[in-house]
C-alpha positions, 0 to 999 in steps of 0.5 A: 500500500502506497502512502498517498492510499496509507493517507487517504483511507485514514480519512473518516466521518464523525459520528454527527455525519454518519447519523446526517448521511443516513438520513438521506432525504431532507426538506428546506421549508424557506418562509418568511415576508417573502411569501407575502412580498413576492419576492426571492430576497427582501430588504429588511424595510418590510413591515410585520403586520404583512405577515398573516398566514390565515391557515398556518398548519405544521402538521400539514407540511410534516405528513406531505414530508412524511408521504414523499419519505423524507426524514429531517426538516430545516426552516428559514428561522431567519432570511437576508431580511431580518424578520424572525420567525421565532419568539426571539428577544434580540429584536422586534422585528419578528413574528411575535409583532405580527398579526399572526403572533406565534412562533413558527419554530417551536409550533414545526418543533412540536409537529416533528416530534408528532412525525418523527422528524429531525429539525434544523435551522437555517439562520442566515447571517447576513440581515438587511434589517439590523443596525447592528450588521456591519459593525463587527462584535456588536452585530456578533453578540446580536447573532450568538444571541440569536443563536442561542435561542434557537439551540436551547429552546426547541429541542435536539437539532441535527443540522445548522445550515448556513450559505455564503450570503454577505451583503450590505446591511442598512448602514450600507456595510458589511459584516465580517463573520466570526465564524469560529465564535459562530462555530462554538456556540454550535458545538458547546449546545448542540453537539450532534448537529451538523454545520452544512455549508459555511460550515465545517461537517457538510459542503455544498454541491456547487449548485441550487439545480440538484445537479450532482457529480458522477464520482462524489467523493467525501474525502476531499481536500481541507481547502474545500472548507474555506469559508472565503472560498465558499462565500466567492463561489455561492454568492447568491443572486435573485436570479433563474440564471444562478438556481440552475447554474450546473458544478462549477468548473474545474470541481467536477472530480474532487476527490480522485487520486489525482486531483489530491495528489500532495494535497497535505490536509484531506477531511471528511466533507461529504456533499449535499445536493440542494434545489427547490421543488419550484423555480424560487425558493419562495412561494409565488403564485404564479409557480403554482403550474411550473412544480418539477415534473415527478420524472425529474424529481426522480433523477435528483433523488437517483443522483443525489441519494443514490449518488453519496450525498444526501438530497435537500428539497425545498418546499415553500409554504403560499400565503396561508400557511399551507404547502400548495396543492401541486407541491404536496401531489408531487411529494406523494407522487415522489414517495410512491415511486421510493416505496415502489421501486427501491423499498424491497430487496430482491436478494433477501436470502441471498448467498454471497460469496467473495474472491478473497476476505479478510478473516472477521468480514467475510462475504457472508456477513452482507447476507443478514445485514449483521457486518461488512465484507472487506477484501484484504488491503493488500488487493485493490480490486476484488469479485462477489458473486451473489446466487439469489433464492430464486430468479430476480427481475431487477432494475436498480443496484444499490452499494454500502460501503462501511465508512468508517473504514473510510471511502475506498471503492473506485470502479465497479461492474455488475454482471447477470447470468443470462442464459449461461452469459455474464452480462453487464447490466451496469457500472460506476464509479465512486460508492461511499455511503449509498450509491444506487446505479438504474439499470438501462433495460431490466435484468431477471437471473439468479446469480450475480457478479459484482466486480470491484475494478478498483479501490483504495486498498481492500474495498468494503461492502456493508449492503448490496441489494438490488430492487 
């Protein structure tokens, strides 16, 4: 084993990433005095008493979140405009002085626990209403205030997610954030959360379409963490031009061999792929008819879940309070395809058997789910073969790896026995958490080869199913 692999291997997820990977598919819900403007960012002049949700109902987005599989939740505490949707202290420029009243956090907190929901917050720190913003530790104190708040009152929170927005505040100037102080606050309240983005657990894709790599890879360079370099890269713009911007250039592969040759610091940085079921992130009427088509949907869900990174889809409550009527049949829509095509694995029962193993992880283990194989070090490339009960029709592979021994599978194919032929019914790639492959055509056999090409010392398998 060379010491570029020796290095790369060594590079494995904190137990607050794993349990945010394994949850797979999660929801943005951005609210706020945007849904009443008409607007994708507000200036912070907006005044409270716009804000009156007649129908305002937690309950509803949580079953339609719950319908389509999803298991965690983030809302928009605080937009760019200031107004909070807490019953926060810091400042009157909140929910609590608007005709509605009541804090919208705590009531979503309440529903999650009905449902079964993990719950995060997003607090943007960039705030176009306060006086504060622009003049350094004031406005700091302000935010580790507002922060407080919301990680002591509301119960367990898994993620924090905060972008790279920083723009002029009303005195016409920036603020430099005190990541680190920000960061701590975090960590000394809520310890299993993550902090996505600007943020050193989670990163950001590259892009708000849902595009994600072909090869997404969680081992990366530490530079990747840079929170300059991420407030350059996803400078927002109220615009259809940056939603559905693709990777940026130069970043398509960022974790291969060669792209991390004599980098010094590698870390574990696994990616989220974030859009929005609508073309804004904020409900507007007239995107009633322009809700992303199921078969879409299905592709980012395909790419991003089943391509090691975890899905955010953003659903934008309307005026009411109330998740509109076409985003709520997509979200059905969305879950039925989940249960009915990658709910059931075929090779329950199945017998597995590898071309080499290492004595405590033997090939077996894949078939109760109790462990992971994993090939000896010394053997970067390996085969399973796989004979069913009984003859299966398949049209998706999905491939674990065991993580904690870090991200290591490089290139693999799966074969079919179809009239006494192997046959390639599919190939990739990267593995890492979760990677599921469609088939082009279905395939129906009873044995199966799975040929890792190549891997980071000897590859890990902790599932291999297919549906």
């Amino acid at each position: 084993m060379d010491e570029q692999v020796k290095r790369l291997i060594a590079v494995t997820p904190q137990p607050r990433q794993i349990a945010w990977q394994e949850l797979e598919f999660t929801a943005f819900i951005h609210f706020g005095m945007n849904a009443f403007t008409n607007r994708e960012w507000g200036d912070g002049s907006e005044d409270p008493a716009i804000f009156h949700p007649s129908r305002l109902d937690t309950d509803q987005w949580c079953a339609a979140l719950c319908a389509a599989g999803i298991k965690a939740v983030l809302l928009t505490a605080k937009h760019h405009d200031g107004f909070c949707l807490w019953d926060t202290k810091q400042t009157d420029h909140s929910v609590m002085r608007s005709p509605y009243g009541k804090d919208i956090f705590r009531q979503l907190s309440i529903s999650c626990k009905k449902f079964g929901l993990k719950l995060g917050v997003y607090l943007s720190p960039w705030d176009r209403h306060d006086p504060r913003y622009g003049q350094g530790k004031p406005y700091d104190d302000f935010f580790c205030a507002q922060l407080t708040e919301l990680l002591t009152g509301y119960g367990e929170l898994y993620c924090v997610w905060f972008d790279g927005a920083c723009g002029e505040g009303p005195n016409g100037k920036r603020q430099r954030y005190d990541w680190a102080r920000y960061y701590q606050v975090i960590r000394s309240l809520q310890p299993g959360a993550v902090i996505s983005v600007c943020g050193p657990d989670v990163r950001w894709c590259g892009n708000e379409a849902g595009h994600c790599r072909p090869s997404e890879w969680s081992v990366v360079a530490a530079g990747m963490r840079d929170n300059e370099k991420i407030h350059e890269k996803s400078q927002q713009a109220d615009d259809d031009a940056f939603r559905e911007r693709t990777i940026p250039s130069g970043e398509e592969d960022l974790g291969s061999r060669q792209a991390l040759a004599g980098i010094e610091e590698l870390i574990w940085y696994p990616a989220e792929v974030n859009t929005s079921i609508r073309p804004g992130w904020f409900y507007h009427p007239e995107e009633d008819e322009k809700v992303k088509p199921l078969e879409e949907l299905k592709k980012v869900y395909l790419q991003a879940v089943g391509g090691n990174a975890v899905m955010l889809l953003n659903i934008p409550p309307n005026r009411e309070g109330l998740f509109a009527v076409p985003d709520v049949r997509r979200l059905c829509e969305l879950g039925d395809f989940i249960r009915g095509s990658l709910s059931r694995n075929l090779l329950e029962g199945a017998r597995f058997s590898a071309s080499a193993a290492e004595a405590d992880h033997p090939a077996s283990l894949l078939e109760e789910g109790k462990g992971y194989w994993k090939a000896p070090d010394s053997q970067e490339s390996a085969v399973l073969e796989i004979t069913a009960a009984v003859p299966v029709c398949a049209r998706y592979l999905r491939l674990k790896e065991e993580i904690t021994r870090s991200q290591r599978i490089e290139g693999f194919i799966l074969e079919a026995l179809e009239n006494g032929e192997w046959r390639t019914v599919c190939e990739g790639t990267t593995a890492g958490y979760q990677r599921i492959v469609p088939f082009s055509e279905p395939a129906t056999a009873q044995r199966w080869r799975l040929t890792i090409t190549a891997s980071r010392a000897g590859a890990t398998l902790k599932a291999l199913m297919l549906h």
